[in-house]
MIMARMI-786223 format. One record per residue (C-alpha): residue number from 1; residue in three letters; y, x, z. Coordinates in steps of 0.05 Angstrom, whole numbers, padded with zeros to 5 digits. Each point is the difference from the previous one (the first is absolute). Layout:
N
pos:code:Y:X:Z
NUM:ALA:Y:X:Z
...
! end
This chain:
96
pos:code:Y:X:Z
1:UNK:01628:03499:-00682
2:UNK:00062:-00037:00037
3:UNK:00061:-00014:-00036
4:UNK:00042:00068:00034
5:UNK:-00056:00043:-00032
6:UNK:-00002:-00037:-00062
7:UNK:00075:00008:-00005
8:UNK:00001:00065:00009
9:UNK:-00049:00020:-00058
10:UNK:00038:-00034:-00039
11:UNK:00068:00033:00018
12:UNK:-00045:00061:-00003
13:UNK:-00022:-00009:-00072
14:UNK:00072:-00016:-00023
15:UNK:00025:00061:00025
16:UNK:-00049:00033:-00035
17:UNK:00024:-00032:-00066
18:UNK:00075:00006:00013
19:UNK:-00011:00075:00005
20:UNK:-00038:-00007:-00069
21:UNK:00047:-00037:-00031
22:UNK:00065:00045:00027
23:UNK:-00034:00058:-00032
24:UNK:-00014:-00041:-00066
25:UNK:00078:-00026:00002
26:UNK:00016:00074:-00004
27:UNK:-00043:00013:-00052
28:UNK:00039:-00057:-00040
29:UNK:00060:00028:00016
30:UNK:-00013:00064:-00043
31:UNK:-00040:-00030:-00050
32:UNK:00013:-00001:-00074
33:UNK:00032:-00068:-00020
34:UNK:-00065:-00025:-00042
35:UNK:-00036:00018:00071
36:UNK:00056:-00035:00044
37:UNK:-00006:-00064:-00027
38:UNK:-00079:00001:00013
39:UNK:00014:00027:00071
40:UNK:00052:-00057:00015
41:UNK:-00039:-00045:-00021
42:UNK:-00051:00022:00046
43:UNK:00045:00010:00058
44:UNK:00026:-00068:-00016
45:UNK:-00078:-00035:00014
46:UNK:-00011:00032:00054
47:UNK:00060:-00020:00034
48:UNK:-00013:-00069:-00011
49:UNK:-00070:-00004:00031
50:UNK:00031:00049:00059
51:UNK:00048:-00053:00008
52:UNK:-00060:-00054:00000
53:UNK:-00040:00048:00048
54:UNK:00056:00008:00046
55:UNK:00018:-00078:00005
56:UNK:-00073:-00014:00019
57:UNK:00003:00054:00052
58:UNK:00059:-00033:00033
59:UNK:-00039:-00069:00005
60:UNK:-00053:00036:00025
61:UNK:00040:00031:00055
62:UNK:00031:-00061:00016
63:UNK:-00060:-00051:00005
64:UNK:-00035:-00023:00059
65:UNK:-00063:00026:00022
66:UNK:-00032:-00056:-00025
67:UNK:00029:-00005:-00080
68:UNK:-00001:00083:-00007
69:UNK:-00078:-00010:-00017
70:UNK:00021:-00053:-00064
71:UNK:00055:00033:-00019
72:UNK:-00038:00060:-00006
73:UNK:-00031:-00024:-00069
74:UNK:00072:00005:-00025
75:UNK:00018:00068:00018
76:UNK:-00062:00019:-00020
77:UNK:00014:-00025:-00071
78:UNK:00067:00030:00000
79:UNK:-00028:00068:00021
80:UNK:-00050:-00007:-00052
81:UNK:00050:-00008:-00052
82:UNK:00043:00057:00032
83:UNK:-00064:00037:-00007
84:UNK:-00007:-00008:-00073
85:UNK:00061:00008:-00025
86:UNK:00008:00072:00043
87:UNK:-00061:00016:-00030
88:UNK:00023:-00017:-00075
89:UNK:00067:00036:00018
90:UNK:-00037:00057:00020
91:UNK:-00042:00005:-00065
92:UNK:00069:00011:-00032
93:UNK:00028:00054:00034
94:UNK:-00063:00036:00004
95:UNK:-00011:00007:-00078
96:UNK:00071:00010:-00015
! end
């Protein structure tokens, strides 16, 4: 895989979870207050480690042909964290 297509599953995959997590901020919105908080909080990881995700994306993008390959351990880490705290998030608003 060369950096373009790597970039672009990742873009890919975030889209995937912004449209997730739009439909989960809703949810918030109409929850009950003892529910809201839990929500928030949720909300609140997951924008953190999209934040993190993001930022690693942008290096990617930006680095040489050559670095893309190393730096691809950190992105990968990033999206692995992304990954787990979507899929924590998710276990949430599922149940509730």
């Amino acid at each position: 895989m060369n950096k373009d297509e790597y970039v672009e599953k990742l873009k890919s995959q975030l889209d995937q979870w912004n449209a997730e997590t739009s439909r989960w901020e809703e949810k918030a919105r109409v929850a009950t207050t003892e529910m809201k908080a839990e929500y928030e909080k949720q909300l609140a990881t997951l924008a953190a480690r999209r934040e993190e995700a993001m930022y690693q994306m942008k290096l990617l993008q930006g680095a040489s042909t050559e670095a893309w390959k190393d730096m691809m351990q950190g992105a990968d880490a990033a999206w692995g964290q992304m990954q787990d705290a979507f899929t924590k998030a998710r276990s949430h608003f599922e149940r509730k």
